[in-house]
C-alpha positions in Angstrom: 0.5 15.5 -34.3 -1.8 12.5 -33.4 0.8 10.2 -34.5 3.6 11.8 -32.4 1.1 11.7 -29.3 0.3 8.1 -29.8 4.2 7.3 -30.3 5.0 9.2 -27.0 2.2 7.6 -25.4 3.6 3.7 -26.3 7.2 5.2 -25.3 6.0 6.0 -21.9 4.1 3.1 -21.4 6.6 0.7 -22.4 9.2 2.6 -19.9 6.3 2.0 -17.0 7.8 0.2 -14.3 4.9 -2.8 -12.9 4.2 -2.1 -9.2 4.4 -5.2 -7.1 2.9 -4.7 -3.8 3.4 -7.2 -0.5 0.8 -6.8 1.5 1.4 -9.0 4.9 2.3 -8.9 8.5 5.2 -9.1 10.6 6.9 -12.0 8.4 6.9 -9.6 5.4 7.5 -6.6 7.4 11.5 -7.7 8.5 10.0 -7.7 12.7 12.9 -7.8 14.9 15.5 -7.2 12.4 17.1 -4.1 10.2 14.7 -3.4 7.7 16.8 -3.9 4.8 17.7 -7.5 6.1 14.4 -8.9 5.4 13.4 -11.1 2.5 11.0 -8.5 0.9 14.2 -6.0 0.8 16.2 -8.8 -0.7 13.6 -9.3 -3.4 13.7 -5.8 -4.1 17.3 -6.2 -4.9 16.9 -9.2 -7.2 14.1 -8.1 -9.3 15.2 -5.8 -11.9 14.4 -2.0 -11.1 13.8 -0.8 -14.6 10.8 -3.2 -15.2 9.2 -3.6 -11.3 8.7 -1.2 -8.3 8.2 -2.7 -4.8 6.3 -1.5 -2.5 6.1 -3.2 0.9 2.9 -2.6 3.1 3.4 -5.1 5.6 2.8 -4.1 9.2 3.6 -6.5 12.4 0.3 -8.0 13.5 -1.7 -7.3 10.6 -4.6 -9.6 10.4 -6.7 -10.2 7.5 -9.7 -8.0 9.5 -7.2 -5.6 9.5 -6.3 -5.8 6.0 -9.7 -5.3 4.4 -9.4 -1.7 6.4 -6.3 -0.7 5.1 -5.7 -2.3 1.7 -9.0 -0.3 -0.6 -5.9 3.3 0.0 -3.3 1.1 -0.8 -5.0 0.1 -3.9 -6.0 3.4 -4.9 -2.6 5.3 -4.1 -0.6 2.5 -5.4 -2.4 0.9 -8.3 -0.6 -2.5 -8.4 -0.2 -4.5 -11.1 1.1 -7.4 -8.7 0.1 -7.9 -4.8 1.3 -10.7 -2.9 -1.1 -11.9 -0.7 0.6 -12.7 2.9 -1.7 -12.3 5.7 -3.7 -14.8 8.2 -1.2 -16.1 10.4 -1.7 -13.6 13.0 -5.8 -14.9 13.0 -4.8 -18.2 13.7 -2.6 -17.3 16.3 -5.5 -15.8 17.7 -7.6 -18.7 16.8 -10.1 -17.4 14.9 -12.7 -19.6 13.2 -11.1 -20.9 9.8 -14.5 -19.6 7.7 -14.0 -16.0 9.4 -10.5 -16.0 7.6 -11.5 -18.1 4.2 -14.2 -15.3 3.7 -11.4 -12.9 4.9 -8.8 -13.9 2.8 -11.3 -14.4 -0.4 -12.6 -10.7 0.0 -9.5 -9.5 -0.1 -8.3 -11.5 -3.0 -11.4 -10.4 -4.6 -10.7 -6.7 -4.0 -7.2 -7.0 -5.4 -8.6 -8.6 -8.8 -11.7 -5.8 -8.5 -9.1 -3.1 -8.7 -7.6 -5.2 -11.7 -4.0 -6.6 -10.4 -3.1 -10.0 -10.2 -2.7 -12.1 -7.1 -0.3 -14.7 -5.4 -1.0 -16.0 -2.4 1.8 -17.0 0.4 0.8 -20.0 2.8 2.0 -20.6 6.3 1.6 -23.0 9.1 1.5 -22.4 12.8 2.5 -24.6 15.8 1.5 -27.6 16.2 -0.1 -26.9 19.8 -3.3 -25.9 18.6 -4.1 -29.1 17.5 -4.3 -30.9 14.0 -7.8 -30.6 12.9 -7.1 -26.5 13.4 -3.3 -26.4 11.6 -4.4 -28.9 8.9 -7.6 -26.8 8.1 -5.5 -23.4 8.4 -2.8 -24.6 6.1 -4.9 -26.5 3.5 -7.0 -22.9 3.3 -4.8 -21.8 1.5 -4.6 -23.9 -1.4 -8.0 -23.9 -1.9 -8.2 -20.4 -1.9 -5.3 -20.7 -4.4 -7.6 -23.7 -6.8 -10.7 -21.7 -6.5 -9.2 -18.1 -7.8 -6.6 -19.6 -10.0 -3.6 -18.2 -7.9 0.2 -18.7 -8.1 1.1 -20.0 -4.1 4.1 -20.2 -2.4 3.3 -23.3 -0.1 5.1 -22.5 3.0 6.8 -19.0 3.2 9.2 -20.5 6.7 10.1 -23.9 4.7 13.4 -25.0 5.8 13.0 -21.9 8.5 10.4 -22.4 11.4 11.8 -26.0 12.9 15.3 -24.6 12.8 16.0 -22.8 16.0 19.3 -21.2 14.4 16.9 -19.4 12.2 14.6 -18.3 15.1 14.3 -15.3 16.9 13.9 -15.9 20.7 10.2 -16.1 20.6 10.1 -19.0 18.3 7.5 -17.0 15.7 9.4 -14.9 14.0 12.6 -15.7 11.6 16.3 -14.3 12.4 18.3 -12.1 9.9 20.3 -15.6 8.7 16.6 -17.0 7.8 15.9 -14.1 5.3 18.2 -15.3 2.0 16.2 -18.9 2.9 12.8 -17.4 2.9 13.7 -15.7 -0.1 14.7 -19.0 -1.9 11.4 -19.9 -1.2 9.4 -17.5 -2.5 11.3 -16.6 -5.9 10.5 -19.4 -8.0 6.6 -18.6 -7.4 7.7 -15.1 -7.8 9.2 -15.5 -10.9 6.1 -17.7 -12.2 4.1 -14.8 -10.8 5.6 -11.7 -12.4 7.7 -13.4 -15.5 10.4 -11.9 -14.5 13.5 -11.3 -17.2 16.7 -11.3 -14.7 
C-alpha cells in the first residue's frame, strides 16, 4: 500500500503543470488592446500547456508600491514556481526617487524567492525628457538588481517597439496590437532560459 501511495504520489507530481506568473502593469496587462492580442496571451499560446500554467496579474498602472500590497495573495493563492518580474515604469513616470524603487523592486524580488519561486526580471526605459542622469539610472537598475539576485533579464521589454510610431498607441506609452508578436520576440529567448522550456 505504501508503495502504491508513493507511485501515485510521483505520477501526480510528474503530471503537475509549473505555474508561471507575470506580475506587471499596463505593458503586461494588453492596455488598449483585446486581451488576447497581447504578448502575455501570445506566450500563453507558445508555451506548452501540459508542462506550464500562466497566470497573468498585470494591472494598468501598477507600481512597484502597489505591488508589494497585492503580490503576498497572489503568492499564496497561486504558488508560482516562475514570476516574471515587470513592474517600475509607472514609478518613473511619476518620478520617483530611483532608491525608493531599487528597495521596491528588491523587496519584491525577495518575497517572490521567500515564497520559494524563481524570478526574471523585465527592464524598460522611459522618455528621454526626464533627463539622462534619471533614464540612465532607472534603466541600469535593473541590471543590477538582476547581478545582485542572480536573475535571468530581458533588457528592454519595447526593443524594436517604443521609437516606432507604427507600433504606438496614440499616447506614445503604450504598444499597438502589431507591437505584441515583437515584444514577444523579445522576451522568449530569456523566457526560454528562464523556464527551460521543451517546445
Amino acid at each position: 500500500m505504501r508503495y502504491l501511495i508513493s507511485v501515485l504520489f510521483m505520477i501526480s507530481t510528474s503530471l503537475h503543470a509549473n505555474t508561471l506568473l507575470v506580475f506587471g502593469d499596463s505593458l503586461s496587462a494588453a492596455y488598449g488592446i483585446q486581451p488576447e492580442e497581447g504578448w502575455v496571451a501570445l506566450m500563453e499560446q507558445r508555451l506548452d500547456a501540459e508542462q506550464y500554467t500562466l497566470i497573468n496579474a498585470s494591472v494598468s498602472g501598477e507600481t512597484t508600491d502597489g505591488g508589494l500590497t497585492r503580490l503576498p495573495a497572489l503568492l499564496e493563492r497561486h504558488q508560482p514556481d516562475y514570476v516574471l518580474l515587470q513592474l517600475g515604469a509607472n514609478d518613473a513616470l511619476r518620478g520617483l526617487p530611483i532608491n525608493r524603487i531599487r528597495t521596491n523592486l528588491t523587496a519584491l524580488v525577495e518575497m517572490i524567492q521567500k515564497n520559494g519561486a524563481q524570478v526574471a526580471i523585465v527592464g524598460i526605459r522611459i522618455p528621454p525628457n526626464y533627463g539622462p542622469q534619471y533614464t540612465e539610472s532607472f534603466f541600469n537598475l535593473y541590471a543590477e538588481i538582476a547581478d545582485q539576485f542572480d536573475l535571468v533579464r530581458v533588457p528592454f521589454l519595447l526593443e524594436n517597439v517604443a521609437l516606432d510610431w507604427n507600433l504606438m498607441q496614440s499616447d506614445g506609452l503604450h504598444p499597438n496590437a502589431e507591437a505584441q508578436p515583437i515584444i514577444l520576440d523579445n522576451v522568449w529567448p530569456y523566457v526560454e532560459s528562464f523556464l527551460t522550456v521543451t517546445e
